[in-house]
C-alpha positions as CSV (number, residue, x, y, z in Angstrom):
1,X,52.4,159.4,67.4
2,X,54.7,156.9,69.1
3,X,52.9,153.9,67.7
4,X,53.0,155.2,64.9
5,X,56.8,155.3,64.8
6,X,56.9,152.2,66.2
7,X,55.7,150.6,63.4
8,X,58.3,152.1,61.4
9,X,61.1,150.8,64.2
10,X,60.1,148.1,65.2
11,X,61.1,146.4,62.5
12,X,64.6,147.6,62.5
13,X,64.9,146.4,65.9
14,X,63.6,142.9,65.2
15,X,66.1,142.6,62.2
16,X,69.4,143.4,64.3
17,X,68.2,141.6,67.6
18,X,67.0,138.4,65.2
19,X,70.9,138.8,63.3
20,X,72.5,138.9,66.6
21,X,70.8,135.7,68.1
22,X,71.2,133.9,64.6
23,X,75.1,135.1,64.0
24,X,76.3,134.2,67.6
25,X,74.6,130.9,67.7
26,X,77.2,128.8,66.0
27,X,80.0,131.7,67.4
28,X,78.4,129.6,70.9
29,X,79.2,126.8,69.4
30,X,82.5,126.9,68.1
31,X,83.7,128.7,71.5
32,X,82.3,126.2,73.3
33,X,83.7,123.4,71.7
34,X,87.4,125.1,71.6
35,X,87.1,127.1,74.8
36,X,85.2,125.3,76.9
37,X,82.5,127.4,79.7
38,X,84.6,130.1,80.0
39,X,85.1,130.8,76.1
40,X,81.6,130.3,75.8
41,X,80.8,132.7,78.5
42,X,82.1,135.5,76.4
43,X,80.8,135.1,73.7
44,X,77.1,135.3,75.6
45,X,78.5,138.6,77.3
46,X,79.5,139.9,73.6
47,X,75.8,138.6,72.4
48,X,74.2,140.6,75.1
49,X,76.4,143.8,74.7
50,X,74.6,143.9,70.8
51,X,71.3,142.6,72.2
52,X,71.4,145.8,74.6
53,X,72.3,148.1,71.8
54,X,68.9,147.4,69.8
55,X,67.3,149.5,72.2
56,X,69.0,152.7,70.2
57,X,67.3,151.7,66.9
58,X,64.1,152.5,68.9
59,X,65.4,155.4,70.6
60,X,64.7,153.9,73.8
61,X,67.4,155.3,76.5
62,X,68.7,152.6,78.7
63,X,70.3,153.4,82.4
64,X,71.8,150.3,84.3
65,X,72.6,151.7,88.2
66,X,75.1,149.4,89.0
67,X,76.8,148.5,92.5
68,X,80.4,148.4,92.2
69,X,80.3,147.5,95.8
70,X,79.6,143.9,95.5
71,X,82.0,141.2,96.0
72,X,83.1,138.9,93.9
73,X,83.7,135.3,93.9
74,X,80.7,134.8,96.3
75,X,77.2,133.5,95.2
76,X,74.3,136.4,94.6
77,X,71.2,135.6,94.3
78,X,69.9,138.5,92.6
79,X,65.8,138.9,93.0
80,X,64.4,141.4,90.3
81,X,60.8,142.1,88.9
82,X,60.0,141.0,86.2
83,X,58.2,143.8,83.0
84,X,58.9,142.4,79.8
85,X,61.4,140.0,77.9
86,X,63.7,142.5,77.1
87,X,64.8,142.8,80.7
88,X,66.9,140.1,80.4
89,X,69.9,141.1,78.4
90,X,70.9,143.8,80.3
91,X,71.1,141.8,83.3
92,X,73.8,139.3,81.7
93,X,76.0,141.9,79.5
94,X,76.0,144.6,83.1
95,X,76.2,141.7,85.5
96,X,78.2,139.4,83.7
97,X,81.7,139.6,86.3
98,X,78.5,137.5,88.3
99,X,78.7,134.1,86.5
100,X,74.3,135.1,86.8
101,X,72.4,132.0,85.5
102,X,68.8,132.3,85.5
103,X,66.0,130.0,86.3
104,X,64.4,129.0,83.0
105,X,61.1,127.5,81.4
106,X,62.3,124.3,79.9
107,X,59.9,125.1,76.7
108,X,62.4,127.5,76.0
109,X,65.1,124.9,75.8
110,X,63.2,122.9,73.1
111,X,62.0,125.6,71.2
112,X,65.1,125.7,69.4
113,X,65.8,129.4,69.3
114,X,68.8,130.0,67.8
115,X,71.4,131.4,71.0
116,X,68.8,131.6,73.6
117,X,68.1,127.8,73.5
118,X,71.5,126.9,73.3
119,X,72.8,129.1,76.1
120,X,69.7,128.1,78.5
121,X,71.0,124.3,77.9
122,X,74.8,124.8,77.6
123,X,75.4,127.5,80.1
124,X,74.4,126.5,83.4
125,X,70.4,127.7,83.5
126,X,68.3,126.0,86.2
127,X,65.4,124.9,82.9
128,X,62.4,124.1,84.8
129,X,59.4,121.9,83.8
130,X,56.5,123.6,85.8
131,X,54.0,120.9,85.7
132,X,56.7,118.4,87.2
133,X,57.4,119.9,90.5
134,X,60.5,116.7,91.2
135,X,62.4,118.0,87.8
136,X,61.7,121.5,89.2
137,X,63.6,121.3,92.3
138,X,66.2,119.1,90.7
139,X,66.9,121.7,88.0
140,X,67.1,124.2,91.0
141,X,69.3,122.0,93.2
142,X,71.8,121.7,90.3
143,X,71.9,124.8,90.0
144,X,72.4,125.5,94.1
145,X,75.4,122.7,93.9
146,X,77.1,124.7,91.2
147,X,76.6,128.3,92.8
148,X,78.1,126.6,96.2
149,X,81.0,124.8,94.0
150,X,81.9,127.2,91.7
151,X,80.6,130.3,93.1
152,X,78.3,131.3,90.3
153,X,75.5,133.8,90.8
154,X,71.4,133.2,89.7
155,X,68.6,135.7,88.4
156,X,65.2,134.9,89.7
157,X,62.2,136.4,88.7
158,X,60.2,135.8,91.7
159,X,56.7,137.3,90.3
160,X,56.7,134.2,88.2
161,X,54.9,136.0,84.8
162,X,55.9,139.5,83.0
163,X,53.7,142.4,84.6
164,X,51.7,144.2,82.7
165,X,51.1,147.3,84.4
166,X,54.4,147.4,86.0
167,X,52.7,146.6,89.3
168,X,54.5,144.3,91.2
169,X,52.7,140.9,91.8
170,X,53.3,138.7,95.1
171,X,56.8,137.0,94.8
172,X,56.8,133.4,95.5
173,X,59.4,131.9,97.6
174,X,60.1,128.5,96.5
175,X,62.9,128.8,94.0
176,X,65.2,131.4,96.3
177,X,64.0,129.4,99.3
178,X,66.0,126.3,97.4
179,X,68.8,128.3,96.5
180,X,68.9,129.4,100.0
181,X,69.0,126.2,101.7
182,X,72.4,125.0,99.6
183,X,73.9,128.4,99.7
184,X,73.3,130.1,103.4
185,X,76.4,132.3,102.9
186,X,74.7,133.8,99.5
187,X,74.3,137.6,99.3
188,X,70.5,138.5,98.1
189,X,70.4,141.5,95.9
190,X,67.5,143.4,94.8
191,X,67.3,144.9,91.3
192,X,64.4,147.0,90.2
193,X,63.1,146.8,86.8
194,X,61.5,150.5,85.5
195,X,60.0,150.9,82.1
196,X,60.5,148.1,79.8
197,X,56.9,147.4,80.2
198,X,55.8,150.7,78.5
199,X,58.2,149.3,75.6
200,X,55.4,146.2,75.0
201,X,52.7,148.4,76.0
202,X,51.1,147.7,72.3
203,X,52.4,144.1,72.4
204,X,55.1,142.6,70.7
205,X,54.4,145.0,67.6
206,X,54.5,147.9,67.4
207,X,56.7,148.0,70.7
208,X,57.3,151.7,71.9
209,X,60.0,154.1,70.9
210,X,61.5,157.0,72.9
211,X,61.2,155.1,76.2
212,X,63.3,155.1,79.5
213,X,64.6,152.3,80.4
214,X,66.5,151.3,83.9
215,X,67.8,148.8,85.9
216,X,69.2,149.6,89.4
217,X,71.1,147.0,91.3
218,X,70.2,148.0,95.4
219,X,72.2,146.9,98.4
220,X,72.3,143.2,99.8
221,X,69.5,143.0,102.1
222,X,70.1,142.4,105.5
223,X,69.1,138.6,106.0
224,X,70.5,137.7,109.6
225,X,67.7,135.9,111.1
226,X,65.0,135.9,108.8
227,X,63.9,133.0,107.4
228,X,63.6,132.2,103.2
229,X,59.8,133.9,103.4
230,X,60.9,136.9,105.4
231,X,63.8,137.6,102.7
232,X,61.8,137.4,100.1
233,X,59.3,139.4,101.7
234,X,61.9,142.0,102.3
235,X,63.3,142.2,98.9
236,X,59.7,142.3,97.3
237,X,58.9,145.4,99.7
238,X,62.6,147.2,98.7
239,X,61.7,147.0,94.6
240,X,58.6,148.1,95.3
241,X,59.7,151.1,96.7
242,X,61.4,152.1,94.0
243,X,59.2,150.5,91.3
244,X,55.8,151.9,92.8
245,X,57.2,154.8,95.2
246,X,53.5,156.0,95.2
């Protein structure tokens, strides 16, 4: 009965989350040309707030823990799974106090989707060419420099590739390991990722109505003395705790 819904939903959520991305692209534009990063900024944050709300044309209920606790003005490096494309916007609009840039595929840059694109390549991302590992760690380093300078945050989805299942694959280290060599002082925060798999479970279309979605930002792990493969280690072990407590 779901997918069946779904097919009547889905739809109606494509329309509003394709009008947001189309109507705030030249919004990016104009505030960044006038206002500069930080009018630009907003106008992302205000472009994720609707991108979150799309979820209600589904019925899908979404629940973002967060932890109030959590400086500012200090560089995060915020290590979350990784279920499903729509994890993303949540993590800007919630997070956004952060300054969070992710850690991009390039393709994404040249596909030419209208705000995504434009963000990932105006707005600080770290857009990586995986099959040139030198532009890779540049694009990583850049973004290391300006989380040290400026004291911006990053998202890193350290699975590399969405789960399926919502089993947790092996993170990799490389890309915190980088971050981690420019910015010792950074706190690393897991967030766990619950249920926005079950919202592709049929793919892309139908996607899944009356689903639970969540997002819970933990507590910086303790990383005095452990090296860049021990913390991510650690924070791979946490979410899966709460992702997979069986």
């Amino acid at each position: 009965m779901r997918k069946f819904i779904g097919y009547f939903l889905t739809p109606i959520f494509y329309t509003c989350f394709a009008l947001g991305l189309i109507l705030f692209h030249p919004v990016q534009w104009l505030c960044l040309k006038i206002g500069g990063y930080t009018a630009h900024k907003k106008s992302v944050d205000i472009l994720n707030f609707f991108l979150v709300a799309c979820n209600y044309t589904l019925f899908n209920t979404v629940k973002f823990k967060d932890n109030k606790n959590l400086p500012t003005g200090q560089p995060i490096i915020f290590v979350s799974n990784h279920q499903s494309t729509f994890d993303i916007p949540p993590l800007i609009y919630f997070l956004r106090r952060f300054h969070g840039k992710f850690i991009s595929k390039v393709e994404l840059v040249h596909a030419n989707i209208p705000s995504i694109s434009f963000n990932l390549k105006y707005g600080g991302a770290a857009n990586i060419d995986r099959k040139d590992p030198k532009q890779s760690i540049a694009e990583i380093l850049k973004l290391a420099n300006n989380m040290k300078q400026k004291r911006w945050s990053a998202f890193i989805f350290p699975e590399g590739t969405r789960t399926k299942t919502g089993k947790i694959k092996t993170f990799s280290v490389g890309g915190i390991a980088t971050l981690l060599k420019k910015n010792p002082d950074a706190l690393v925060v897991p967030i766990a990722i619950n249920g926005s798999y079950l919202m592709v479970k049929y793919g892309l279309f139908p996607l899944r109505p009356f689903t639970s979605l969540s997002w819970e930002v933990l507590e910086p792990l303790q990383t005095a003395g452990l090296n860049a493969e021990e913390i991510v280690k650690l924070a791979e072990d946490t979410i899966r705790l709460k992702v997979e407590p069986n």
